[in-house]
C-alpha positions in Angstrom: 101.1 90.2 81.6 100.6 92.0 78.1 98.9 95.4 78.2 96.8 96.7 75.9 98.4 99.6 73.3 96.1 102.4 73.5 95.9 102.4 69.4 94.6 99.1 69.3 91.6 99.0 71.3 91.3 102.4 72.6 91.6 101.6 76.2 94.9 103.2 77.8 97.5 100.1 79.0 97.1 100.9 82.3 93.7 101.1 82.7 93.3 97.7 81.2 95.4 96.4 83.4 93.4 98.4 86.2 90.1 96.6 85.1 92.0 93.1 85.1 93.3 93.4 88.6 89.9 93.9 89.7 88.5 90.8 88.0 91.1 89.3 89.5 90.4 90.6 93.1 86.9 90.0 93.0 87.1 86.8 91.2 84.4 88.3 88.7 83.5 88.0 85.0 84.9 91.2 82.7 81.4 92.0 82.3 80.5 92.2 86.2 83.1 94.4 86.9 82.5 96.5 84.3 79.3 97.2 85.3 79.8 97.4 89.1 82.8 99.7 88.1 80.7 102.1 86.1 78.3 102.7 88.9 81.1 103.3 91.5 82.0 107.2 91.5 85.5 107.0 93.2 86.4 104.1 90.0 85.0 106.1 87.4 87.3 109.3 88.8 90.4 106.8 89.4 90.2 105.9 85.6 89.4 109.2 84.2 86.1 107.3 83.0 82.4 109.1 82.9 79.2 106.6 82.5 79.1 105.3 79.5 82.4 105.4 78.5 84.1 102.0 79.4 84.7 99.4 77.0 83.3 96.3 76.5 84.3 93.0 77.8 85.6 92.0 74.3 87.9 95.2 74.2 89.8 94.0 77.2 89.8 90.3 76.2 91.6 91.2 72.5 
């Protein structure tokens, strides 16, 4: 699996890969987990994320 650099899209390698395990795991579009994982406290602290600051689907797909 290729990881993200954290020059090219801004998102840190291992949080991308974070974001695609879940979609994975919950069999879910980029976009669904996204959101559910921007609403989720304990996800938001895990990733060093605040509201707001995720990327977009398109981010994680490039």
């Amino acid at each position: 699996m290729q990881i993200s650099h954290p020059a090219g899209n801004g998102v840190a390698g291992w949080k991308h890969a974070v974001l695609h395990f879940l979609r994975l795991h919950m069999d879910a579009t980029l976009q669904e987990v996204l959101d559910w994982a921007e609403e989720m406290e304990r996800v938001r602290a895990a990733l060093v994320l605040e509201r707001g600051e995720f990327p977009g689907p398109s981010a994680l797909c490039k």
